[in-house]
Structure formats: structure tokens, C-alpha cells
KOLMITOR-799359 format. One record per residue (C-alpha): residue in one letter; x, y, z. Coordinates in steps of 0.1 Angstrom, whole numbers, plus 2048, in hexadecimal, padded with zeros to 3 digits. Example, Ala and Ser with C-alpha at 12.3 -4.5 7.8 and 13.67 -1.06 7.14 Angstrom:
<atoms>
a87B7D384Es8897F5847
</atoms>
This chain:
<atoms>
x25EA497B7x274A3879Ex27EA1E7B2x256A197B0x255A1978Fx26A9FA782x2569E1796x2369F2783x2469EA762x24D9C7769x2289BC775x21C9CB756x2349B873Dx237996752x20F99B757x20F99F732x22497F72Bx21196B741x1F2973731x1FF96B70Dx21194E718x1F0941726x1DD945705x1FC9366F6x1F19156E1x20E8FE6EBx2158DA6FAx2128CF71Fx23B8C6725x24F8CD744x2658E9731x24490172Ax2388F6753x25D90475Fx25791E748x23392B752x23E928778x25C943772x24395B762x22A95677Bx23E95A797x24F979788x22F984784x2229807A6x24498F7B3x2449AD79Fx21E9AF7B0x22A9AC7D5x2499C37D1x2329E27C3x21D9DD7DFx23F9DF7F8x24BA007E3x228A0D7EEx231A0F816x24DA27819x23CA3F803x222A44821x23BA4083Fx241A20851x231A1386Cx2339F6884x2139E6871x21F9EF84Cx2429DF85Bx2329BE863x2209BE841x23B9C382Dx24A9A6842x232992839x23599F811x257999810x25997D81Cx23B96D802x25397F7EAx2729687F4x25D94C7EDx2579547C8x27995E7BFx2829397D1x26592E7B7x27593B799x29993379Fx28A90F7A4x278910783x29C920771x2AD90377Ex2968E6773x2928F8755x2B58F774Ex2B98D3757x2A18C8743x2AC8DA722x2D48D0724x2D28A9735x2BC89B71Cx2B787E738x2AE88F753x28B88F746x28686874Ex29186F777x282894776x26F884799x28F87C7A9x29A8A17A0x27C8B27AAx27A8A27CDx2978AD7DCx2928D47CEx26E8CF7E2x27E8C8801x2938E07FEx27C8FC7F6x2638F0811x2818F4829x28B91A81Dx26A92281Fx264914844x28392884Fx27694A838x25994E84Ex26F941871x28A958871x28797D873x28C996857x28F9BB85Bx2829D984Cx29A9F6845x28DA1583Bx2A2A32831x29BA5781Dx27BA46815x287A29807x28BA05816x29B9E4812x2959C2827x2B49B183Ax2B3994853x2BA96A853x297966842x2A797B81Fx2C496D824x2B1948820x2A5950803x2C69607EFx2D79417F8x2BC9277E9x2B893F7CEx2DD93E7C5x2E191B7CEx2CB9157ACx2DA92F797x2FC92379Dx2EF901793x2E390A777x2FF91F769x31B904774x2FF8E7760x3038FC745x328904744x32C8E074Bx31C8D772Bx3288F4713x3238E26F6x2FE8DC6FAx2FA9036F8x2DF9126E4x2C292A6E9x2B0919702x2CF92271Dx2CC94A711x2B7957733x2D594574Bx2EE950736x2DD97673Ax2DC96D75Cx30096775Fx30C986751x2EF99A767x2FD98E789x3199A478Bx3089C077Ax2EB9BD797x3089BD7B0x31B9DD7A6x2F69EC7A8x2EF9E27CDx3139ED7D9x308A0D7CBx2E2A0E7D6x2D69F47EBx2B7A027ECx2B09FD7C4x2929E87BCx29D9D079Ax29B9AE79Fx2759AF791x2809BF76Ex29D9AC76Ax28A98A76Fx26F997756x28899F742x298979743x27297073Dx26F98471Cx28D97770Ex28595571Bx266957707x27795A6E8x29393D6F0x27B9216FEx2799026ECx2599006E4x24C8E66CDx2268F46D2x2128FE6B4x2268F369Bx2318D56A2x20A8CE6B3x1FB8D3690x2118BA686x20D8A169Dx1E98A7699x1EC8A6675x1FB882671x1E687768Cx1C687C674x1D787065Ax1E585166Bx1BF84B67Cx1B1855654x1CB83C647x1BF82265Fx196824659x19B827630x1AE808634x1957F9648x177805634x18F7F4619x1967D1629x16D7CE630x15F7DB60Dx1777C35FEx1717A9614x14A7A660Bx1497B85E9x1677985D8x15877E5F0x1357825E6x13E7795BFx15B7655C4x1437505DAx12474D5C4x13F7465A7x14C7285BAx12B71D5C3x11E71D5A0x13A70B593x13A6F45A8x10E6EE5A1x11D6F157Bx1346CE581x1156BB58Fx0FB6C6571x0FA6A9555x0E46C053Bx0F06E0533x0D06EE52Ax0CC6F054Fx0EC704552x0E6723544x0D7739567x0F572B575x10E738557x0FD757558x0FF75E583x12375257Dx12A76E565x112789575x12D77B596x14D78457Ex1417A356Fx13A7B3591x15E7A759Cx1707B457Ex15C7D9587x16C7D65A9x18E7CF59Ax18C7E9583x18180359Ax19B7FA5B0x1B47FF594x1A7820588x1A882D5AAx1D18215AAx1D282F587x1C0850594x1D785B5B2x1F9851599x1EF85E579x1E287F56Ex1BC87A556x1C887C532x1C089C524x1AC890508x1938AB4FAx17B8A34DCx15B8B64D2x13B8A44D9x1198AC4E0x1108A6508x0EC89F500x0F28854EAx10C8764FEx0F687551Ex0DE86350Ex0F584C504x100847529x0DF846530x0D482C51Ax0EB816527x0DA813549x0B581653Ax0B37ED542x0BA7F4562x0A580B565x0897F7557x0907D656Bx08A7F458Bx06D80457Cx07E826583x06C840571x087856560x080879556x09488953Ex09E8AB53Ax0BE8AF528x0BF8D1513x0C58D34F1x0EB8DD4F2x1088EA4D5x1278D44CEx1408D94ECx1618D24ECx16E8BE510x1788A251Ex15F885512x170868524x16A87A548x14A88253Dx143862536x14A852555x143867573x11F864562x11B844565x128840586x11085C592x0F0849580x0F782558Bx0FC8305ADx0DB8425A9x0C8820599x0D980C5B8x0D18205D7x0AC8275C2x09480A5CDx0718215BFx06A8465AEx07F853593x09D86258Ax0A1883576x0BB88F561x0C28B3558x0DB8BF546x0E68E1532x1008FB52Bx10B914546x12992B538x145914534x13C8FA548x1238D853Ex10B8D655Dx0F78B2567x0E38AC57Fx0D788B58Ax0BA88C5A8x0AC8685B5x09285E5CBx0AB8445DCx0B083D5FDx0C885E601x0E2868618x0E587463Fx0EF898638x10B893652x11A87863Ex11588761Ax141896622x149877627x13A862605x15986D5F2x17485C604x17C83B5FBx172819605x15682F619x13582761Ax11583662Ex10882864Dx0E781E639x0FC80761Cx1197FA630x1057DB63Bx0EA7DC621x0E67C8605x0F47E75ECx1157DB5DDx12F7EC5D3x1547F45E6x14C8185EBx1678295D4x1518365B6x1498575C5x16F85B5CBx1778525A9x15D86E59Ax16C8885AFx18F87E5AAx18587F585x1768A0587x1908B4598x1A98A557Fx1958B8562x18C8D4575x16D8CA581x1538C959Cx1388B35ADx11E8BB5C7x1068A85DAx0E78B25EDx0D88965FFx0BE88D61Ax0B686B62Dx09585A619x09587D602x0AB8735E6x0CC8835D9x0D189A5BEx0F68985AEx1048B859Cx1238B3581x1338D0573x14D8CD557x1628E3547x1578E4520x15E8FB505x1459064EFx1469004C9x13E9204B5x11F919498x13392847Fx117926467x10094247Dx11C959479x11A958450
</atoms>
């Protein structure tokens, strides 16, 4: 019954191997395929030599002979399979070449597996039963132990052959090498001994600590810098086209003016023209200077520079800036600022993620109004900035704050701008601490919420 019992053992752990294995997240190479057909066929091994320990516990007979033939000769097959797999395996981790002519390798260890087995299933094999126990002997065994130490002697003379390329990867034949004669002294001294399933488990567990395996790791990696690479490539896309149409449009009605400019005799006639021309330069300055501030962003930090002001008379001051605007659009703008204390904060921030937030909301606002709100919430200023614009695709609001990247419904419209001011106000924002969110729908305006990090300014004079 103990003889019965070390088969057991080994379909449960090589089972249990295979199964993780399996689920294992790793890379399609030839070392993990050698790999996964060792464990498999240790496993199905371990299976079939159970099933032959089951016979002489029940007495032999002519039919249970002829199955366990039939068993053990399915069984040489799958050892032929793994010491096949052992030696590619090997091959292919010490001759870092042999990877390039792996076909011209693999053909002649098919013909020569196709052969044994041929010849397995031709010549006779014998079952010998004795005190209950048996063992199988005949031409069709001996097949197999000759194929099957054809390989392993190949694979430990490859490997003694190239000593100095040594490492963990050549632990399971180096194990091997030192089991042979152990396996020997055991036969001489039972014959009858069932261990070739638990030693080759055995080589598997240790094999699955030693294989070179460049599988999650290295995959999230190579994942990794793929987005990157493919992130790298559209920003720099989305770049070369904003820029493209954003400095060719002024550069373009600059030239054209000037050149209307040469032509015109009276300069009373001249000043729509002077007056595109620098409408033309100011817009072209704002992309240069955007484009410089997002340079000036990603290598210098936002100087820490905090004053005391008051935020309601500061957003009105942003405010009032864009009230022409505003007008020219008859936008109807609602205002509902609260009455605030003296802060003290960062004023320059404040300043100009603001106004990025409300001339975004005057462009992409063709009719309605736009509300402001604004007040106090613990230590932080909140403002929020809702339109009745044109909004945003809800699947696309994650992807307004990258740069150069524009929305499906303005990236051939006739809104300008290079798509970087969004980034900028974030990039601002988390520099101070700060946070921006945006809830959006397509036709149903956006609402933009700012919250800065402020201290409040004790009224000393309550206190008195």
C-alpha cells in the first residue's frame, strides 16, 4: 500500500502546479512551452501509474494484464515527452543561438519520438507480478529507457560542456544528475518501488522556482512603455496639428494684411486692417506664451507666493475683465459670489486658472448664461463656473486635461485655441495643492469646480 501511496502524492502536487502554472500571468516563449509540457506530462504520468498500482491489489488477470499493457505503454510515451521537453529546455537556456534554428532542432527529436513510439506499441512488454506487487519488462520498456536517456545524457553533457553558462535555470538537470545513481541503488534493492512520478514532480517544483521567466514583471513593463511610447506619439501629434492651424491661421491673416497695408494710399482706410493685424499678433503671442508656461510648468515648481486678499473682490476683478466679451455674446451672467473675510493664499494661481476656466466658458458658450458661485468651505476657496455651452461627451471629459487634446466636437470647428489651457490649470492646481472637477454633458453645458487651499484671516476686532 505504500508503494500506492507515492504515485497519490505526486498527481496531487504536479496537478496542483499545473493548475497554478495555468493561471500563471506570463509570456508566450518556448522556455515556459517546454516548461508546461514537463508538468503536464508528469502530471498525466503520475495519473496513469496510480491507476497501474490499482491491479495487483485485486489480483491479476489475463484482461487487467493487457490493460496495464496498454497503461504502461501510454506511460512510456509521456516520460519520452518530458525528457524531450528537459532537453529542449536546456538547449534553449545555455546556446543562446539555438533559438533562431529551434525548427531544425525540433524535427529530428519528432522523428525520433514518432519512431520510439511506433516500436512501444510493436514490441511486447511483460507484466511481472510478485507478493502483490509488479513491475513491467520487455523490448517495448526498454525503448523507452533508451530515448529517455538518450536526452538526459544530452542534456547533462550540453551543460557540462558549457560550465560557465551555469546559473539557476540548469538546477532541475543538475538535481537530475545527482538523482540517477540514487534511483539506481533503489532498484538494485527493490525493483518493484514505484518513484519516478515523485521524483519528476519533484524536478517540476524546483523547476518552478529556477525558470526564467520574464512574465509579469517584465510584461508590465513592456506594457508600460508601450502606452507611453503610443501616449508620446498622439500628444505629439495632437501637438504638430493644433500648432499647425492655431500659428497658421494668424501668421496668415498677418501676411495678408500687410501685404493689403502696402497697396492702401490713405491711411484712414487702414485702421480695420491695423486692428485684424494685431487681434492676428495678440492671439499668436497667447499661443506662445501658453506654450512657454507649460515648459515653465513641468521644469519649475509655482512660486510659493502667499498674500492676503479678498476672493470676492478679486473674482470680480477677473470677471470684469471678460464682461466685453461677454457683452459682444449677449451671455447673461449671473452672479453669486458670497461675501467672504480676508484669506491668505496664493493670488497669482488664483488668478489665472480663473481666467482660463471663464474664457473657455465665453468660447464654447454661443447662447444662455454663465453663473459664477463662489464662497468659503473650511480651508479651501471654492468656484464654480456652470455654462450653457456646447459641453462635453462624458466619455471624453478624462481626456480634456492632457495636452494639445481637444474634443471630437472642437477639433475641426471653428473654436481656437491649441488645447493646453485645461492642462495648464490642473498642472497649476496640483502645484498649490489644489483640485478641479468637471461635470459635463453634450448640448447640457459644463459646470467647473476650483478648490484652493486658503487660510483664513482672523477679525481681530470681533474678538475685542
Amino acid at each position: 500500500m505504500s508503494g500506492f501511496l507515492l504515485p497519490v502524492c505526486s498527481i496531487f502536487f504536479s496537478g496542483l502546479l499545473c493548475i497554478i502554472y495555468s493561471f500563471k500571468k506570463k509570456i508566450s516563449i518556448l522556455e515556459n512551452k517546454m516548461y508546461s509540457m514537463m508538468i503536464y506530462s508528469s502530471f498525466i504520468d503520475s495519473i496513469l501509474v496510480s491507476i497501474l498500482q490499482y491491479f495487483p491489489l485485486n489480483g491479476v488477470t489475463d484482461f487487467e494484464k493487457s490493460i496495464a499493457i496498454i497503461l504502461n505503454k501510454f506511460d512510456f510515451i509521456f516520460l519520452i515527452f518530458y525528457a524531450t521537453s528537459l532537453f529542449l529546455y536546456i538547449m534553449l537556456v545555455t546556446l543562446s543561438n539555438i533559438r533562431l534554428k529551434f525548427k531544425y532542432l525540433i524535427t529530428p527529436c519528432l522523428f525520433f519520438n514518432v519512431l520510439a513510439i511506433i516500436l512501444i506499441f510493436l514490441l511486447k512488454l511483460e507484466i511481472i507480478s510478485v507478493d502483490n506487487n509488479f513491475a513491467a519488462n520487455g523490448s517495448s520498456m526498454l525503448v523507452m529507457y533508451v530515448l529517455c536517456a538518450f536526452y538526459i545524457l544530452s542534456s547533462i553533457l550540453i551543460v557540462l560542456f558549457h560550465y560557465k553558462k551555469i546559473d539557476k535555470r540548469h538546477i532541475p538537470i543538475l538535481i537530475i544528475l545527482f538523482i540517477i545513481p540514487f534511483l539506481f541503488l533503489l532498484y538494485n534493492f527493490n525493483p518493484y518501488l514505484i518513484v519516478i512520478s515523485i521524483v519528476l514532480t519533484f524536478v517540476d517544483y524546483i523547476m518552478y522556482f529556477t525558470i526564467e521567466n520574464p512574465d509579469v514583471k517584465m510584461l508590465n513593463e513592456i506594457t508600460l512603455a508601450k502606452n507611453e511610447l503610443e501616449q508620446a506619439n498622439q500628444i505629439k501629434s495632437d501637438f504638430i496639428s493644433s500648432m499647425s492651424h492655431e500659428i497658421r491661421t494668424p501668421v496668415n491673416a498677418i501676411m495678408g494684411l500687410g501685404s493689403l497695408l502696402l497697396e492702401e494710399s490713405d491711411l484712414n482706410n487702414c485702421r480695420d486692417d491695423i486692428k485684424d493685424m494685431i487681434d492676428s499678433s495678440q492671439k499668436l503671442l497667447s499661443i506662445t506664451d501658453k506654450m512657454f508656461e507649460i515648459y515653465t510648468l513641468e521644469k519649475q515648481p509655482v512660486e510659493d507666493i502667499n498674500i492676503i486678499y479678498n476672493p470676492k473682490k478679486e473674482i470680480e476683478k477677473v470677471i470684469e475683465l471678460y464682461l466685453p466679451r461677454i457683452t459682444d455674446k449677449n451671455l447673461i451672467l449671473n452672479n453669486n459670489i458670497k461675501e467672504m473675510t480676508d484669506v491668505y493664499g496664493n493670488l497669482t494661481v488664483l488668478k489665472k486658472v480663473l481666467s482660463q476656466i471663464i474664457d473657455n466658458a465665453i468660447k464654447f458658450t454661443s447662447k444662455g448664461s454663465i453663473t459664477i458661485h463662489s464662497e468659503l468651505e473650511n480651508n479651501n476657496l471654492k468656484i464654480e463656473i456652470e455654462d450653457t455651452g456646447i459641453g462635453i461627451k462624458e466619455e471624453e471629459i478624462q481626456n480634456i486635461f492632457t495636452p494639445f487634446k481637444k474634443t471630437s466636437d472642437t477639433k475641426n470647428s471653428s473654436y481656437s485655441g491649441v488645447g493646453v489651457g485645461l492642462s495648464i490649470t490642473k498642472s497649476l492646481l496640483e502645484k498649490v495643492n489644489g483640485e478641479i472637477k468637471v461635470f459635463s454633458k453634450k448640448e447640457n453645458g459644463t459646470k467647473v469646480i476650483l478648490s484652493l487651499p486658503i487660510e483664513k484671516i482672523r477679525d481681530d476686532s470681533n474678538t475685542k
